[in-house]
N, C-alpha and C positions, 0 to 999 in steps of 0.2 A: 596496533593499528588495525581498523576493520575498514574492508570497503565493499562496499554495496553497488550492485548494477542490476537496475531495474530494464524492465520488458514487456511488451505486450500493449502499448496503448496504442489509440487509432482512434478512424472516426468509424462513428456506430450510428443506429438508426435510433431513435428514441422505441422502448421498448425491448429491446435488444442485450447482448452480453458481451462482456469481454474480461478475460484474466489477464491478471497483471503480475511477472513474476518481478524476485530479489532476492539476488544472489550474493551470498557474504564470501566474503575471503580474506585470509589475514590471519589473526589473531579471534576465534571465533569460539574458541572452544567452551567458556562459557559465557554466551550472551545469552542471556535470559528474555529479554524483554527484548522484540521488534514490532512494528508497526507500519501503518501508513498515515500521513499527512496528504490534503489537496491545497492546491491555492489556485482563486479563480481569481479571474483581472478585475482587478480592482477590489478588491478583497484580501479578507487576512487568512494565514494559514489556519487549517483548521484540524484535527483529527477525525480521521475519518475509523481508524480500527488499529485496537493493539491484540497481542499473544502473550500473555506470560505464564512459561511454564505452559499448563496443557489450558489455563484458562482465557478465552476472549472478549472483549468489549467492542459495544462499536457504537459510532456517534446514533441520533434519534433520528437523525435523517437518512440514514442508511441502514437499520437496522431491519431487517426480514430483506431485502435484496440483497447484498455485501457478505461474501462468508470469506474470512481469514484462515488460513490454514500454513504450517509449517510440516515441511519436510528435512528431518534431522539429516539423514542421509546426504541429501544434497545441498544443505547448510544454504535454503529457499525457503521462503515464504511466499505467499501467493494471495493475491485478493480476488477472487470472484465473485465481479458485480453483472447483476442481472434487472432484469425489467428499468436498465437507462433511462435518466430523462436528463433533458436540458440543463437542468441544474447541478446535474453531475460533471459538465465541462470545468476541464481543471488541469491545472499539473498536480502529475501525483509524484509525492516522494516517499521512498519508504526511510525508515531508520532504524538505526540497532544502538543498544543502550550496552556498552562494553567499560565496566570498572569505572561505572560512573559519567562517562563521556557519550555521546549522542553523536552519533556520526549517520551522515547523510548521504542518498542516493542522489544522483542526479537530473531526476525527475523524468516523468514521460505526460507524456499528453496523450487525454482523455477530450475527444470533442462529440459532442452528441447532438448531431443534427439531422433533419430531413430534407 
């Protein structure tokens, strides 16, 4: 069993930054692959950026604002997004992909308004 506890979201000014952490615990020792999903109203979940091992991917819409990053030590991942806009409002989830199974954060809210 892994469980994940996300952090950091809020509302932001368009333009603007905010990091998002996720915390695993549990059964952690080798999870290879974590990530984040967003899901906006009325819309489908989407992938927003994964880590595996020391390499990253991230969707084409966030790709040069968005940096993913893990801290082994603290069994955290983190997404810092930057230059915000509107279309960034969402719930974010993150996940960890543990012996084949996809377990989920329970999301934070990203709003980006003026």
């Amino acid at each position: 069993q892994v469980q994940l506890v996300e952090s950091g979201g809020g509302l932001v000014q368009p333009g603007g930054s905010l990091r998002l952490s996720c915390a695993a615990s549990g059964s952690i020792f080798d999870i290879n692959d974590m990530g984040w999903h967003r899901q906006a109203p009325e819309k489908k979940r989407e992938l927003v950026a994964f880590i595996i091992g020391g390499n990253t991917n991230y969707a084409g819409s966030v790709k040069g604002r968005f940096t993913i990053s893990r801290d082994n030590a603290k069994n955290t991942v983190y997404l810092q997004m930057n230059s915000l806009k509107h279309e960034d409002t969402a719930v974010y989830y993150c996940y960890a992909v543990h012996q084949g199974t996809v377990y989920w954060g329970q999301g934070t809210q990203v709003t980006v308004s003026s």
